[in-house]
N, C-alpha and C positions, 0 to 999 in steps of 0.2 A: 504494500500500500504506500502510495507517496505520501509525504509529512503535512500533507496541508487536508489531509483529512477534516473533517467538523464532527466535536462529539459532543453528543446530544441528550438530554436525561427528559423523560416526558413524566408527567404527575398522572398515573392510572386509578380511577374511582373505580369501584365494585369489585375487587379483590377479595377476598373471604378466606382463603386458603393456598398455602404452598402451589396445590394443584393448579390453580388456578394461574400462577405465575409459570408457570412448565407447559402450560399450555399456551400462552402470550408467546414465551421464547422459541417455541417449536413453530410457531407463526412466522415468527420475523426470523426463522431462519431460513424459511421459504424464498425470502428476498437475498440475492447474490451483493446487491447492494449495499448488505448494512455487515457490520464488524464489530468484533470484540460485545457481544450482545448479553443483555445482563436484568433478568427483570428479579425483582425484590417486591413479594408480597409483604413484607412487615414496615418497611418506607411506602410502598406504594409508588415506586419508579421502575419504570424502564428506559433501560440507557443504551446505545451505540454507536456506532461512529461510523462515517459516511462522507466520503467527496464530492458526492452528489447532491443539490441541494435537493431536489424533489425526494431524496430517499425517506424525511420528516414527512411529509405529507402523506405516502404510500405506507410507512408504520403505523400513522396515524388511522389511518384507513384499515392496514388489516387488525388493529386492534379493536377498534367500534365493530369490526364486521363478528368478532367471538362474541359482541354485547357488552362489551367495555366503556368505562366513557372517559375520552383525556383533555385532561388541564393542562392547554397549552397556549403563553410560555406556563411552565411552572411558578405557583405563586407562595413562597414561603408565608406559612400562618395558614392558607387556605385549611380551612376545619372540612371534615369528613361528613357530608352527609349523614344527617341521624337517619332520616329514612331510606328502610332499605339496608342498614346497616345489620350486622351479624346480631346485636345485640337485641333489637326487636323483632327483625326476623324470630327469633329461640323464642323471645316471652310471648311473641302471636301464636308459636307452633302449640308453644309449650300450656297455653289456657284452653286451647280445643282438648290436645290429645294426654291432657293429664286425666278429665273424667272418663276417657275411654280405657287408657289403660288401668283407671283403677276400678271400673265395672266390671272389665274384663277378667281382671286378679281377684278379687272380692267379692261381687254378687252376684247373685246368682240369675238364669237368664231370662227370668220375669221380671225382673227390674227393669224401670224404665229406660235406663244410659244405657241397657243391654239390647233394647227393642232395634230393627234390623234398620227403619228410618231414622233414627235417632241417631244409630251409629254414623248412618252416612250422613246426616245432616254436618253432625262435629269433622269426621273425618274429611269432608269435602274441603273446607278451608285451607287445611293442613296441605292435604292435595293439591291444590291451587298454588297454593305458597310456593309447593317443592319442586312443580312444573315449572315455577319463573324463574326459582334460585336455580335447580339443576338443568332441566330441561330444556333451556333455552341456550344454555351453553352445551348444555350435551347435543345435542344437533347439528349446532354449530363447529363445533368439534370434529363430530364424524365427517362433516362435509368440508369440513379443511385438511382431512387425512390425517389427525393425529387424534384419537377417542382418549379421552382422558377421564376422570375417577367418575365425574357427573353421570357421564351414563350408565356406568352399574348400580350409582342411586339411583337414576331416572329407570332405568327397567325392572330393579326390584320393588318400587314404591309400587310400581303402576301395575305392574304383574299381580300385588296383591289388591291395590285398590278396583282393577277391573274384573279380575276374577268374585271379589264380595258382591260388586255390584250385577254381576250376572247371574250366582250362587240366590240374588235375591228372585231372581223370576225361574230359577229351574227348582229351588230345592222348597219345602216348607217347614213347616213343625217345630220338631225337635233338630232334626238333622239340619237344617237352613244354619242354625249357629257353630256348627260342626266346620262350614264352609265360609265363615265368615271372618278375615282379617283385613276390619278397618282400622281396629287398634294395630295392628302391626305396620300395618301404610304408612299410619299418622306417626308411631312411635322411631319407625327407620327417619322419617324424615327431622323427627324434632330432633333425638337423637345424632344425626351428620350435624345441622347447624350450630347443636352444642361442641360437636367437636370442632367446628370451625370455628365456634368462637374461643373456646381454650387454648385452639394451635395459636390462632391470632395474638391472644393476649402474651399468651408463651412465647410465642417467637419474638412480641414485640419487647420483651424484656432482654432478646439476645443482640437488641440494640441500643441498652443500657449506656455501653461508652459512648455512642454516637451525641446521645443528650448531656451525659456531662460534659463531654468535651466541649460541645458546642451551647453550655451556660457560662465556661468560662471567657465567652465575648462579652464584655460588656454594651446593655442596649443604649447608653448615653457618655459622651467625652465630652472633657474640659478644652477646647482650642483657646490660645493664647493669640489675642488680636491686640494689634498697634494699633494707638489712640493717641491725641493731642498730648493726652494728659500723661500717658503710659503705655502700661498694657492690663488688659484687663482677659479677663477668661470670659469665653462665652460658651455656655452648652449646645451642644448640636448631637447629631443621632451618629452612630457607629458607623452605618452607610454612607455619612456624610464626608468623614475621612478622605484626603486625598493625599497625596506623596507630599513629605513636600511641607506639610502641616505640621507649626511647633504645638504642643500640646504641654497640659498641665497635668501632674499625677501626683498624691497627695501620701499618706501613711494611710496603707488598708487598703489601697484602691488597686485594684489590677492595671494593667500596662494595658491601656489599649489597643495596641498592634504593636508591629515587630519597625524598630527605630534604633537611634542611638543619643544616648546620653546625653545632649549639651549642657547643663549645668548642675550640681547636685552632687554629695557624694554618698551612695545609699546603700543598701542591704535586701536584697530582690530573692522570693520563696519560688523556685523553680522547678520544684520536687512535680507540680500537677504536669508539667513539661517534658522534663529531663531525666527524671526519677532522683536527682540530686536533694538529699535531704537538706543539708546546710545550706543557710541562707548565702549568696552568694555576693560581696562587695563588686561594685560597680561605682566606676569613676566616669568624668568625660570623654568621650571616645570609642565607649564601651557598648555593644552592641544590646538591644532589649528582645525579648520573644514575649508578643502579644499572650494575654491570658496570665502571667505569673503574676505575682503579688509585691506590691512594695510592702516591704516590713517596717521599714526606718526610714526617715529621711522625704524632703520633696524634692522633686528635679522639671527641668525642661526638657522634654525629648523630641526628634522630628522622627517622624514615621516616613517608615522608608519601603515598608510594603504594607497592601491595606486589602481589603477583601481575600479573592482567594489564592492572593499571593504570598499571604501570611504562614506562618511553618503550625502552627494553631489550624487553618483552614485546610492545609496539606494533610493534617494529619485525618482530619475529619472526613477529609474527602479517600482515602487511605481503608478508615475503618468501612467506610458507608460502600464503597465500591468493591469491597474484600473479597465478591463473589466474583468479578469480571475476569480472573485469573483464575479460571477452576484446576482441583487441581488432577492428574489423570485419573485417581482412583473411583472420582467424581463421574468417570464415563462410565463406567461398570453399572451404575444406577441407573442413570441418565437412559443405557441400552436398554436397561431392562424393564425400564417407567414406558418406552415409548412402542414396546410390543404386549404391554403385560394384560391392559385392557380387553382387546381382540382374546386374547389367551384365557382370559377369564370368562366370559362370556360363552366361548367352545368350551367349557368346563362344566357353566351352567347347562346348557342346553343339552351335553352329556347326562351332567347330573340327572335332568329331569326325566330325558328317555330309558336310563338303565334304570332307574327307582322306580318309574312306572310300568314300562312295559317287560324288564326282565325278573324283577323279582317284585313285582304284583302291589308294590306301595299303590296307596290311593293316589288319585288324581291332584288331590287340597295339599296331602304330603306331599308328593312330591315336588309341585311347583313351591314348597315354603322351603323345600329342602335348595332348590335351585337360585330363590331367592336368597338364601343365607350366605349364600357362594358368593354372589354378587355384591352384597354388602359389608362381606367381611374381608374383601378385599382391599389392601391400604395403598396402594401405589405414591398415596402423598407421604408415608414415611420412608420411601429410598430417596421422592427427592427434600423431604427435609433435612434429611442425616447428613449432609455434606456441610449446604450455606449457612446454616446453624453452628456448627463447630467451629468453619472457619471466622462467623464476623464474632462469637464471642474471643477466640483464638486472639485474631488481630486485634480486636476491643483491648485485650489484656494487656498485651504485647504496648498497644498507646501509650495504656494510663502508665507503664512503667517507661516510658520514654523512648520504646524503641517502635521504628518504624517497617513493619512490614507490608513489602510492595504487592499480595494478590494471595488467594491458595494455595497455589504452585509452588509460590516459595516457600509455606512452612513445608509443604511434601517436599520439596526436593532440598531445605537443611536439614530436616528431621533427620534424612538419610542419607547426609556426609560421611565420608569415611576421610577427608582431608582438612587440615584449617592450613591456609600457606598465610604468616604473617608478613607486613612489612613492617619495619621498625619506629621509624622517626613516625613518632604522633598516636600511632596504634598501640606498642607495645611500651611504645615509653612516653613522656608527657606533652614532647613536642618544645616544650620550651629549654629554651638554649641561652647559655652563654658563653664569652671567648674565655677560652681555658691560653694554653701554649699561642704564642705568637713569632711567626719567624717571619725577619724581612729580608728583604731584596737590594743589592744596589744602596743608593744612598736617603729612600723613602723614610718619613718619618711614622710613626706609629698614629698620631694623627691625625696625617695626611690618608694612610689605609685605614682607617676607620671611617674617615670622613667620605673618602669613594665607595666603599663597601655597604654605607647606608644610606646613602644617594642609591645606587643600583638597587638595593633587594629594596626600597622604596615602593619597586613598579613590579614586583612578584606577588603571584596569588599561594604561594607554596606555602604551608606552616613554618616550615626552616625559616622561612625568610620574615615571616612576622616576628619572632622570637628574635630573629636577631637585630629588627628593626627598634623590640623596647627594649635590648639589651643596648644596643651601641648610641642611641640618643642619649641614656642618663649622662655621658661623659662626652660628648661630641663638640668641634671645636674647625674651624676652618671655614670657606666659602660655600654656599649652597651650588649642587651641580647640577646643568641643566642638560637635557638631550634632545635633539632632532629628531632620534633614532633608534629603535630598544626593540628586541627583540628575545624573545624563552625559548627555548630549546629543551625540548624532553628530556630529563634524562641528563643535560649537560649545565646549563646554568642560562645565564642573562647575557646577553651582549648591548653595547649601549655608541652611539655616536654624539659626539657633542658637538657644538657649532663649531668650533675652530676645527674639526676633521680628526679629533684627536678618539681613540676605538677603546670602550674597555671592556671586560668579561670579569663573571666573575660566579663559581661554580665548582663543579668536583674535579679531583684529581686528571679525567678525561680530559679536559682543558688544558690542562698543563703536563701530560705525559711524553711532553716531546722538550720539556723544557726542563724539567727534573726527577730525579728518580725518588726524590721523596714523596711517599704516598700516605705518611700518617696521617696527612690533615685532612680535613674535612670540606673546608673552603680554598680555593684559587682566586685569587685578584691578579688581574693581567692589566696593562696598560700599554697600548700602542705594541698589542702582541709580545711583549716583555714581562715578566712576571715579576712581580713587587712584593707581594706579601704573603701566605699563606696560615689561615686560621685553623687552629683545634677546638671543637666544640664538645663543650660537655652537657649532657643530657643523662636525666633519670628517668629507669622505666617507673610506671606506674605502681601502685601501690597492691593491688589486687592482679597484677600480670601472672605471676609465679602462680597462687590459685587458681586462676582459670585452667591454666596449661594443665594442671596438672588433674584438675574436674578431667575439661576435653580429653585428656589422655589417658584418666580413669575411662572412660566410657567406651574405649577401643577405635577414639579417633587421632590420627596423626599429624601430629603440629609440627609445621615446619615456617623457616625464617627466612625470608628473600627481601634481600634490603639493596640500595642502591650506593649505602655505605661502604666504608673501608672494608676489608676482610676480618682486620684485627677489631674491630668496635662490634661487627656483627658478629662473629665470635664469642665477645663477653659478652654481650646481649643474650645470645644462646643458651649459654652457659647456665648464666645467672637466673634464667628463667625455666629452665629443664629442657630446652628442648637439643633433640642432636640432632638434627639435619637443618643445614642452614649454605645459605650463597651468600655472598658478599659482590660489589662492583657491578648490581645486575642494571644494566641501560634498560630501557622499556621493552626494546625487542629484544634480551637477553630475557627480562621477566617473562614476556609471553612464550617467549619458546621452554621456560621452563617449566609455566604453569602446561602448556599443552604435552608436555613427555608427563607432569604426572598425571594430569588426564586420563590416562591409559590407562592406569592404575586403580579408578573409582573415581568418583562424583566426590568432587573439592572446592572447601568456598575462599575469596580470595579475600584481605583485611587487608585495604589500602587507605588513604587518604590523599593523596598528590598528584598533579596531574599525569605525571611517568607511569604510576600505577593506572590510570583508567583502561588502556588493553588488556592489562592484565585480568582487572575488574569485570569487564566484558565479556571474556573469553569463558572463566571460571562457571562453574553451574551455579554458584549464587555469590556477587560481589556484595561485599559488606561494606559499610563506611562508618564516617563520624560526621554529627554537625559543624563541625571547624573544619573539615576537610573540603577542600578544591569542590567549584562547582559540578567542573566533569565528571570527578569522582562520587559525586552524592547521585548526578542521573546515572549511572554507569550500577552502582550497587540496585541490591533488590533488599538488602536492609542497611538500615542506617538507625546509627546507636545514637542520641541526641544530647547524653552525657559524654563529652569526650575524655571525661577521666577517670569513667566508669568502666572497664573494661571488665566488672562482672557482669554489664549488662548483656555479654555475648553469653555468656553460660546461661543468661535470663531465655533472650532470644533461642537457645536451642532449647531449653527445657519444653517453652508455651510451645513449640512446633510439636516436638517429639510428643505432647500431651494430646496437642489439635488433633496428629493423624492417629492417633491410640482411639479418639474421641471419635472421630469421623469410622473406624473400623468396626468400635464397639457397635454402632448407630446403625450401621449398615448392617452386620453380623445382626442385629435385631430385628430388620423391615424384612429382610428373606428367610430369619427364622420363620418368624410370626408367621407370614402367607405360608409358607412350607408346613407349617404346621396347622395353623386355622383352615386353609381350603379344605383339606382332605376330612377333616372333623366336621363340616358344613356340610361337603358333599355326602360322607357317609350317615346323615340326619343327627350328627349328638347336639349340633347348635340349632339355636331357636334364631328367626331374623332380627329379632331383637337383643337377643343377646348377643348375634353377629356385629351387631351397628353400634352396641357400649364397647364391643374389641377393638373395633375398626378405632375408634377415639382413643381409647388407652393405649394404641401403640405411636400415635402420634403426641400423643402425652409423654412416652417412655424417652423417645426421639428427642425430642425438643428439650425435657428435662435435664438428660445427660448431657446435652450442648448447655445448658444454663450451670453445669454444675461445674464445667472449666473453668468458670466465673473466680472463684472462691476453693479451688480446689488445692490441696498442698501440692506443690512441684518436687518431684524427686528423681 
């Protein structure tokens, strides 16, 4: 697909159930034109993406033609029709066919609620109802090619309800009650909408994170406007936010979007963000993430991204989308959801003929027996079991600060068998200062300070920011300006100034034709001549050595490919357990050695810089950090948002490895269940009512065990 695709989310009313969203997506995959397609009954969105613009009009279209109705554009706040809704649908069903089914259990059949007009009078409504809830999608349905759960309610309600009503003109007496299941019509159908209403409510709880995340916007901000007099704050709405806009943030008040610092020296609660407990100091200069909390302190900040450009709305957008990356184990259901209908129906129709005509069941048994078949059928718990697991999965994975990109990715970290580090900023803190200093020629010490922080001025590298607040605290000389500045992967900066004078300044690679000294870490060259060389010293992280040694409790393989010295990537190794490590690796050194271990099993790669992003791409899931290079963060499929949290990666494998345990459980239950309830339906031990409280309870079992990742201990 080329990159100017348009992707698209539409606001879908009359949703009721999972089913119901498998059946939307099984539609719009009909169209060749639409991609990465994603419908979510518990949001009530359907999303895809499209270079065509009339492809929105044509989805639009096959989805009213199921009997859907969509909100388009989508209007955040839009409330859900109460009419119509699952909730009065149940309470309409539920005051017909509560006197029949309790006539039916209790009195006896000269009571009045028993009498054979009386029955049909109450079950008719019910029947009506269940004609418009199922019926008019089940039709629909079949004549789209894809029969989904409605018509095995729709043909067992009706099977029972037309059979009562003809049982009224052939039979009389005594026997006439023998033949009559109006209570059973009315109870199959109140019954499904109860269980649609508990999938609903249940599923909507496995978007739990989606609502916290997205309270911590604030709905009103303080702008700072210039006035004769001063400045003075003005309130305006969150929406109103532009780039660019100084703002006011007080003690207690959340950070309105993602900014930095201008005045203020404060203490910011980051933990709802990053998962960083301690409060965090922040100077000017210092970058903000929308939604944290000022603890201490007021300041001035300019918001520097606002809507869904914010790492708050990324994230949101992250959890909410969780299902658009399904993940393969996901299609096993998916195949089995979209033949199983057809399959149950030849089962019924089975049922009926062999119970009646080879071993002599009556006519009323039999069809209740073929009925039961058809109602106890779940096909909405294969496709609950997946997008359930995954958006609680990724919910989790948020609120601890880490971000994962789709389903796919917890299935394919879950089942790593590699972690390749890189050093600078992953395993160790990224921050640097000059240790050793050797010069050149007749340069002064800060004269090469003074060039070296002019150049790493215009890098996006962490090296190079660290050494930008390392070498100002003592910096002295002229400010240096360039025409001409160029990065090099892998190699450093190159820079032209006006008068035509060249300088570089970067790894060993730079200078291997100029010296044999390769201790240092940094090369300053000028006019192709080399002047100075830096030694930096950097610590690993606090919790590095623990992870490695989790990861490598669990029989996965840590290894270290750094673009460092050999001798520095060595003690790095060392000091943190692992034995296998490169040193000196250029970008295409890395990728050729992420691809030889390739070979070996599914490995995820830990970068942050932009040398590492082939590497990142190549590997079956690149990891990053929020401090890390732009490239590197699109380039990864998770991204840790504490970057000096390096337990957060043992976080991020735990919630995967639990997701696909969760999603196996979930599924191991939807084809017990049928495996086991068909044949007990078919053979007469279930009653169709007590078919249609299973059919619920197992999409209750479903949806449960997704909610229970929620809160579940990780080990």
């Amino acid at each position: 697909m080329p990159d100017n695709k348009e992707h698209v989310t539409l606001l879908v009313s009359g949703m009721d159930c999972n089913n119901c969203a498998l059946s939307i997506s099984r539609k719009l995959q009909k169209n060749p034109d639409l991609h990465t397609i994603a419908v979510n009954f518990a949001t009530g969105e359907a999303s895809f993406s499209s270079q065509k613009p009339e492809a929105t009009v044509q989805a639009i279209e096959a989805i009213k033609s199921l009997g859907y109705q969509v909100i388009n554009p989508p209007k955040p706040g839009v409330p859900e029709s109460r009419f119509g809704s699952a909730e009065k649908k149940f309470l309409f069903s539920l005051i017909f066919t509560l006197p029949l089914f309790t006539a039916h259990m209790f009195l006896s059949h000269q009571a009045v609620l028993n009498q054979p007009w009386v029955q049909l009078l109450l079950c008719t409504p019910v029947f009506l109802l269940g004609l418009v809830s199922f019926g008019k999608s089940a039709v629909k349905s079949v004549f789209s090619g894809f029969p989904n759960m409605d018509v095995l309610v729709a043909l067992g309600s009706t099977a029972a309800f037309i059979y009562s009503v003809a049982a009224m003109w052939l039979y009389s007496g005594h026997s006439l009650h023998e033949h009559l299941y109006f209570e059973t019509a009315a109870t199959i159908i109140c019954i499904i909408l109860l269980g649609n209403l508990i999938e609903k409510r249940s599923v909507k709880r496995t978007t739990d994170a989606i609502r916290e995340l997205s309270s911590l916007q604030p709905l009103f901000v303080r702008k700072v406007k210039k006035t004769d007099q001063g400045e003075e704050l003005v309130e305006i709405t969150y929406a109103e936010v532009v780039v660019g806009d100084v703002l006011g943030v007080n003690t207690g008040d959340r950070i309105p979007t993602d900014g930095v610092v201008l005045t203020g020296t404060i203490s910011v609660d980051e933990s709802m963000i990053t998962g960083e407990s301690l409060p965090i100091e922040k100077k000017p200069g210092d970058r903000l993430v929308g939604g944290t909390i000022l603890i201490n302190g007021q300041l001035r900040m300019r918001a520097e991204q606002v809507g869904e450009g914010t790492t708050l709305a990324k994230i949101i957008h992250l959890v909410k989308h969780a299902q658009e990356s399904k993940p393969s184990i996901q299609n096993l259901g998916d195949k089995v959801s979209a033949i199983f209908v057809p399959v149950v129906i030849g089962v019924a129709l089975l049922t009926f003929f062999i119970r009646h005509f080879f071993f002599a069941i009556s006519l009323s048994e039999a069809l209740m027996n073929s009925v039961a078949v058809l109602v106890i059928s779940c096909p909405c718990a294969m496709g609950l079991a997946t997008p359930t697991a995954v958006m609680v999965g990724i919910g989790r994975a948020a609120r601890k600060g880490i971000l994962i990109k789709g389903g796919s990715t917890l299935e394919a970290f879950a089942g790593i068998k590699q972690v390749v580090f890189d050093k600078t900023g992953t395993l160790s803190t990224g921050k640097f200062s000059i240790g050793r200093l050797k010069l050149y020629g007749n340069t002064t010490e800060a004269e090469a300070r003074n060039m070296l922080y002019h150049l790493e001025l215009f890098s996006s590298h962490p090296i190079a920011r660290s050494l930008v607040q390392a070498l100002k605290k003592n910096l002295s000389g002229p400010a240096l300006t360039f025409r001409k500045l160029e990065e090099e992967k892998g190699l450093g900066l190159r820079a032209e100034d006006e008068a035509g004078n060249t300088y570089a300044a970067g790894s060993y690679a730079l200078a291997n034709t100029l010296t044999q000294d390769s201790e240092y870490q940094v090369y300053l060259l000028r006019n192709e001549v080399l002047i100075a060389a830096f030694a930096l010293d950097d610590t690993l992280k606090e919790d590095a050595s623990a992870t490695i040694a989790f990861l490598q409790s669990q029989g996965i393989r840590c290894l270290l490919l750094s673009g460092d010295s050999e001798e520095k990537t060595r003690q790095a190794a060392e000091a943190t357990g692992i034995t296998t490590w490169f040193g000196h690796a250029t970008p295409s050194r890395k990728l050729e050695i992420i691809s030889g271990l390739a070979q070996d099993g599914t490995l995820a790669m830990f970068g942050d810089g932009v040398n590492d992003a082939p590497a990142l791409a190549h590997a079956t899931v690149g990891i990053s950090i929020s401090s890390a290079t732009q490239v590197a963060i699109q380039q990864a499929q998770i991204v840790l948002l504490n970057s000096q949290e390096l337990g957060q990666l043992k976080d991020a494998w735990l919630i995967s490895k639990h997701t696909l345990l969760t999603i196996r459980q979930n599924l191991f239950w939807a084809f017990f269940y049928n495996v086991l309830a068909i044949p007990l339906a078919a053979c007469g031990l279930l009653n169709p009512m007590v078919a249609a409280f299973s059919m619920a309870f197992s999409d209750l079992i479903v949806v449960g065990n997704s909610i229970r990742l929620r809160t579940k201990k990780l080990s």
